[in-house]
N, C-alpha and C positions, 0 to 999 in steps of 0.2 A: 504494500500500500504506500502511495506517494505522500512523505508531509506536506508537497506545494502544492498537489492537488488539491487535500483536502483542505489545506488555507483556505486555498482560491474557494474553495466551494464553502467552505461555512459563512468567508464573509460575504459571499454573493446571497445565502441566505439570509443572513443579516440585515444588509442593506435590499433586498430583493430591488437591486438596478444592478445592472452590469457596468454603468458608468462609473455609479458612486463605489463602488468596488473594486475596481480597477483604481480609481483615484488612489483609494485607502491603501491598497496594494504597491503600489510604484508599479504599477502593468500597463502595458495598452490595452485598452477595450478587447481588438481581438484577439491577446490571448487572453484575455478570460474565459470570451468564448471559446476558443481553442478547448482550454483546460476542459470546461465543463464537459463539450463533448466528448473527450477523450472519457472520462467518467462516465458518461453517460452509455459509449461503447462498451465500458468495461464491465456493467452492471446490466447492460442487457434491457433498462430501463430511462424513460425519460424523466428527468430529477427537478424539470423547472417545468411551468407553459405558462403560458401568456394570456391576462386577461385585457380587461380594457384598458386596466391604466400600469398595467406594467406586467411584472412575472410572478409569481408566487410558486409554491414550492407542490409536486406532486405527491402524492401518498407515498412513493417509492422514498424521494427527497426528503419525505420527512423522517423517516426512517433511517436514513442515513446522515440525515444531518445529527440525529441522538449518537450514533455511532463517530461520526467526527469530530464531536466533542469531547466523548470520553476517550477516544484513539490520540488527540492533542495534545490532553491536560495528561494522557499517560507518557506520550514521549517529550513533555515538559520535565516533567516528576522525576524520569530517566537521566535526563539530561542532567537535573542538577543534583540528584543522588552519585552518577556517575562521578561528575567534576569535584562533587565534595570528598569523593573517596580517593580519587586520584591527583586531583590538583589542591586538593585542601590538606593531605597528610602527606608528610615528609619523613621518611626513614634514613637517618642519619650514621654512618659506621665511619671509628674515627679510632685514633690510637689514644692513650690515656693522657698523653701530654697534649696532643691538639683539642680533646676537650677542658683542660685545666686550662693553658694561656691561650689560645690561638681563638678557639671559638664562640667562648661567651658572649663578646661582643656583638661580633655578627650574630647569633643566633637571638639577643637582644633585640635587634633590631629588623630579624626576619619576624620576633612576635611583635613588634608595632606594628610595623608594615602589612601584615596579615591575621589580626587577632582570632580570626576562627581558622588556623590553620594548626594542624596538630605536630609538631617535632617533637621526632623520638631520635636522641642522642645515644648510641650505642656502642662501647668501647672493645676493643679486641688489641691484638696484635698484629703486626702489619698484613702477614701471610691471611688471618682469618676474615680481617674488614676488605682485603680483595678477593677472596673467596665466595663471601659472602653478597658482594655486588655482583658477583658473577651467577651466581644463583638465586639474586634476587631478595634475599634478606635485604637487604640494603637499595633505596633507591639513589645513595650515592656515597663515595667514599671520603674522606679528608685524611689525607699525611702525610708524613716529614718524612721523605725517600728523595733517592738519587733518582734521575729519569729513568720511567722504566716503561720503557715501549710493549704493548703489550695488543694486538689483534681484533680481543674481544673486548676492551675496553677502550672509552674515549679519555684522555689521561690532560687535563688542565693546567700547566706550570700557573700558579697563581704568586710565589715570588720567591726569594732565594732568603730563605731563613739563617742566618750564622749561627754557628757552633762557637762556641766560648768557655774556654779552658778560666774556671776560676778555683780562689781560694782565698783564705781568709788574707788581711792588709799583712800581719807577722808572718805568712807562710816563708818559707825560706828561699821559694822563686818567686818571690812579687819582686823583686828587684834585679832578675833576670835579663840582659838583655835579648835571648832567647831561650824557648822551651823546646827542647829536641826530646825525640822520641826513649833515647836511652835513660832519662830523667822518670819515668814511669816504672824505670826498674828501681828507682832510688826512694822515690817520692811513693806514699800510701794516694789510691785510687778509690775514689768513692764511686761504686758505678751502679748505673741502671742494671736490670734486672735484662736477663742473657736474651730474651727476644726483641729488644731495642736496637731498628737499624743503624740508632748511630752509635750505640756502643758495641754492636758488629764490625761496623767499618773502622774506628778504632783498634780493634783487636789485628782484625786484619793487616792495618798497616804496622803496627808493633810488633806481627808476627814476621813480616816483609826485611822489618828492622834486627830480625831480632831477637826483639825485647820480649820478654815476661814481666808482666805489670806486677807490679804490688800490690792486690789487689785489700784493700780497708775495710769495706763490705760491699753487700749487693741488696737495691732495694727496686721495688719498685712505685715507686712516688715521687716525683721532683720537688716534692714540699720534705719529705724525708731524705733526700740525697742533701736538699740544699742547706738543710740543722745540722745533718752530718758534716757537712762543710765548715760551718759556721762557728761549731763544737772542734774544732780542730784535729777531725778525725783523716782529712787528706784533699788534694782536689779534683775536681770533677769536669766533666766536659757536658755541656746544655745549650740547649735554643737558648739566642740572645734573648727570647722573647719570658721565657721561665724566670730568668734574671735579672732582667729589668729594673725592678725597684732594688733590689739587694745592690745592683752595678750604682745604680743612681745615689744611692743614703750611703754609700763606704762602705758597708759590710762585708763587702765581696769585693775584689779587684780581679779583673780579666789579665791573664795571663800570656805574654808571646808567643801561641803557638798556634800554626796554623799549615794545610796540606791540602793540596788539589781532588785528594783523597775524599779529603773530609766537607765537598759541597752539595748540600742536603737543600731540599727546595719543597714549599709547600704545594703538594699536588691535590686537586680535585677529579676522582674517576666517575665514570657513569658506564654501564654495557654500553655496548655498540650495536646503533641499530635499534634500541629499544626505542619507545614514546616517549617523549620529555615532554613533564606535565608543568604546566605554568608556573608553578610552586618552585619545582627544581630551576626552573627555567631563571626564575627570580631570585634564588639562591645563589647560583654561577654568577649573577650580574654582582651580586651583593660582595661575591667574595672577589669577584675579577677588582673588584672599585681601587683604583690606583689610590684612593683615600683611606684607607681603613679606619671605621670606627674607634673612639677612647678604648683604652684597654677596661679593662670592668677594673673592680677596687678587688674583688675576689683574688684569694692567692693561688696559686697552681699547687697540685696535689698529686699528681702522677707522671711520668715518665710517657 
C-alpha cells in the first residue's frame, strides 16, 4: 500500500475538491487525479462521483477512507517509535580512561543537546569495545590507540592525545635533562593494568631496548596510579588529559621523555556499512569539534 497515495486520497476526502487538495498537497490538480485513479484501478472500485456541486465520497471510498486513516496514524506511530529507538538511544563502548577524562564533557553536552536521548557509556578493554562494535553491542566505539586500519570498521582520528611521563617535583628525574629508556630499569614504574594499549607499547619498546622495568605496582585506575604517584611510590606514563590539573597545581611535573613509538591518538569506530542514526551522526560532529568542550570538574578514575 502506497503512503502518497493514500495522502493524496484522504485529503481529497477531506477537502472533497480536487483543487483544494492539490493546493494542500504541493501537487498539481492532475496528479491528484492521476493518484486517485490509480486507486481506484487498484480496488477495482470507484472511490469519489460527482454530484452537482462537487464530488463526495462513494460507499467503497468511505470505506477506505476509515482504513486510510488508521493505515496513516499507524505508519506515523512506526515512524517515531522506530526513530526513538534508533536515533534516540546511543550505545557507547569506551576504554576506562576515555570514560574518566576524555568523555564526560562531550557526553555532557550530547545530554543538553538531546535531553530524551538515552546514553549508555560502557567500558571494556580495547580488544573487547572493538569486538563489540563489530557485533553490534556497541553502536560506537571511543579510544586511545595507534591507527588501526581495520575493513569492517569506519575508524575516526578525532586528535592526537600525548602520553606524559610524570612524577612527583622530589623524584630524582624531575631534573633530568632526558629520560631514556634504561632509567625504567633504575627508577620504580607505577603502571596501568596489562590490557592498557599504552602500557603495551611501553613494554614493547623497553623490551626493543632492553630494559626490564621496575615494575612498583599494577593498577587499574588512573585516579589510583596517579596517588601512587603522588605517595612516592614511582613514575608513570598517562594521557596529558588524566593529568591535567595534577601538571597545572605542581603536584606532578612531566618528565623528558618521549618516542615515535609512543603516539597514541583519540579514535572514534562505527561498523562499516551499517545505518548511522542521527544521534550517532550528532555525536561524531560533537567529538570531531576542533573546540572541545571544558573538561568536567570530575576526576578521572581508570586507566
Amino acid at each position: 500500500m502506497d503512503i502518497a497515495l493514500m495522502r493524496t486520497f484522504r485529503e481529497t476526502a477531506r477537502q472533497l475538491n480536487m483543487t483544494r487538495a492539490a493546493d494542500a498537497l504541493g501537487y498539481a490538480q492532475s496528479s491528484v487525479t492521476a493518484q486517485i485513479r490509480k486507486l481506484e484501478q487498484e480496488y477495482g472500485v470507484p472511490l469519489f462521483e460527482r454530484d452537482g456541486r462537487g464530488i463526495r465520497l462513494t460507499a467503497g471510498g468511505r470505506q477506505l477512507l476509515a482504513y486510510a486513516d488508521r493505515f496513516l496514524d499507524l505508519a506515523e506511530e512506526s515512524k517515531q517509535a522506530v526513530s526513538a529507538e534508533t536515533a534516540g538511544a546511543l550505545a557507547i563502548g569506551t576504554t576506562e580512561s576515555m570514560a574518566a577524562f576524555y568523555l564526560p564533557p562531550y557526553v555532557r553536552r550530547m545530554k543538553l543537546a538531546f535531553p530524551q536521548t538515552e546514553l549508555l557509556l560502557q567500558t571494556g578493554n580495547e580488544t573487547e569495545v572493538l569486538q563489540g562494535v563489530k557485533r553490534g553491542e556497541y553502536d560506537v566505539g571511543v579510544l586511545l590507540e595507534r591507527k588501526c586500519p581495520d575493513p569492517e570498521l569506519v575508524c575516526v582520528t578525532l586528535r592526537e592525545e600525548p602520553l606524559v611521563l610524570v612524577a612527583r617535583p622530589d623524584h630524582p628525574l624531575a631534573g633530568a635533562a632526558e629520560v631514556v629508556p634504561g632509567d625504567f630499569a633504575v627508577h620504580a614504574w607505577v603502571a596501568p593494568e596489562r590490557s592498557c594499549a599504552y602500557r603495551n607499547a611501553l613494554v614493547g619498546l623497553l623490551a626493543d631496548c632492553g630494559v626490564r622495568p621496575q615494575l612498583s605496582c599494577e593498577l587499574g585506575s588512573v585516579e589510583a596510579i596517579k596517588r601512587c604517584v603522588l605517595h612516592g611510590l614511582g613514575l608513570s606514563l598517562l594521557p596529558a588529559g588524566a593529568v591535567e590539573a595534577e601538571l597545572a597545581d605542581g603536584r606532578l611535573v612531566p618528565l623528558p621523555f618521549s618516542h615515535p613509538e609512543l603516539r597514541f591518538f583519540v579514535q572514534l569506530v562505527y561498523p562499516a556499512g551499517r545505518w548511522v542514526s542521527r544521534t550517532l551522526t550528532a555525536f561524531v560532529d560533537l567529538l570531531r569539534d576542533v573546540s572541545p568542550p571544558a573538561a568536567s570538574s570530575a576526576g578521572p578514575d581508570s586507566p
